[in-house]
N, C-alpha and C positions, 0 to 999 in steps of 0.2 A: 504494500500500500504506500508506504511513502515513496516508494521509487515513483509511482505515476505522482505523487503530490509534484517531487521536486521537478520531474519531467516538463508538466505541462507548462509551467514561468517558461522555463527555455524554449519551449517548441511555441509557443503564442508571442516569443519576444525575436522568433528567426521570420516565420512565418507573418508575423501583421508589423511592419519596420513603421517605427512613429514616424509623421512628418505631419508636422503643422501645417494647417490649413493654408497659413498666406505662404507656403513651400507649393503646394498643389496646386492653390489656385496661378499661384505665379508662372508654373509652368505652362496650363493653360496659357494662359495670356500670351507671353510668349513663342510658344506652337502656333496660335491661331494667328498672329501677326504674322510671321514668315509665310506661311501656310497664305496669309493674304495677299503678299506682296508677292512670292513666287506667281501665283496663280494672276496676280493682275500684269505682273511683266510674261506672261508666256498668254493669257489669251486677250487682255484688251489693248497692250500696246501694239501687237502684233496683227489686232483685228482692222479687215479692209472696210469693213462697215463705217466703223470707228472713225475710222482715216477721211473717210470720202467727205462724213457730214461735218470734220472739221476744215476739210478743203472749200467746200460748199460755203461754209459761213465764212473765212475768208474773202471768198470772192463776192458776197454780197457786203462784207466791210469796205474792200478795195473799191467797187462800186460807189461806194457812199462818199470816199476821200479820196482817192483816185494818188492814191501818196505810191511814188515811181518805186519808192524801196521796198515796201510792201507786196508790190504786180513782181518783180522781181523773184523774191522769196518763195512767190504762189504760183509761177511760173515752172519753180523746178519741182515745187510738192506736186503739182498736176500731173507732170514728168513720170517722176517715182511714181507717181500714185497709180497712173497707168499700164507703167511695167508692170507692177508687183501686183497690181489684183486684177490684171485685164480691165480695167473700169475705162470707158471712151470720153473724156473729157478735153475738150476741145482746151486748149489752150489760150488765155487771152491774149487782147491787145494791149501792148502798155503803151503802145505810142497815140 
């Protein structure tokens, strides 16, 4: 009988290892941040969707101020944008 008294302490103290709550909850926290930022750098900066409707509002900014540095900049994301998701966006004029 005493062998299982003194057993159980050891085997409940290998078995369930303490760690404080703000240890656990920290790690979440943690996991879920990487866990976000992987995930937003592999599907929305890489997404053509993404891309198109900020080239789109671009070119209705450029429209509004007609600023040459701007048509410029939006001239080569047109470019890229085109290559890399097949999208037909006609390039503007900046002159």
């Amino acid at each position: 009988m005493e062998e299982n008294e003194t057993f159980l302490p050891w085997r409940s103290m290998f078995l369930e290892p303490k760690m404080s709550n703000f240890s656990k909850y920290g790690i979440i926290v943690v996991m879920s941040v990487l866990t976000a930022i992987i995930l937003y750098n592999i599907w929305f900066v890489n997404s053509c969707p993404i891309k198109h409707v900020v080239v789109v509002n671009e070119v209705e900014q450029y429209q509004k101020t007609l600023d040459p540095e701007l048509c410029d900049s939006l001239i080569n994301k047109i470019i890229e944008l085109n290559e890399k998701c097949g999208i037909e966006i006609e390039p503007i004029d900046c002159g």
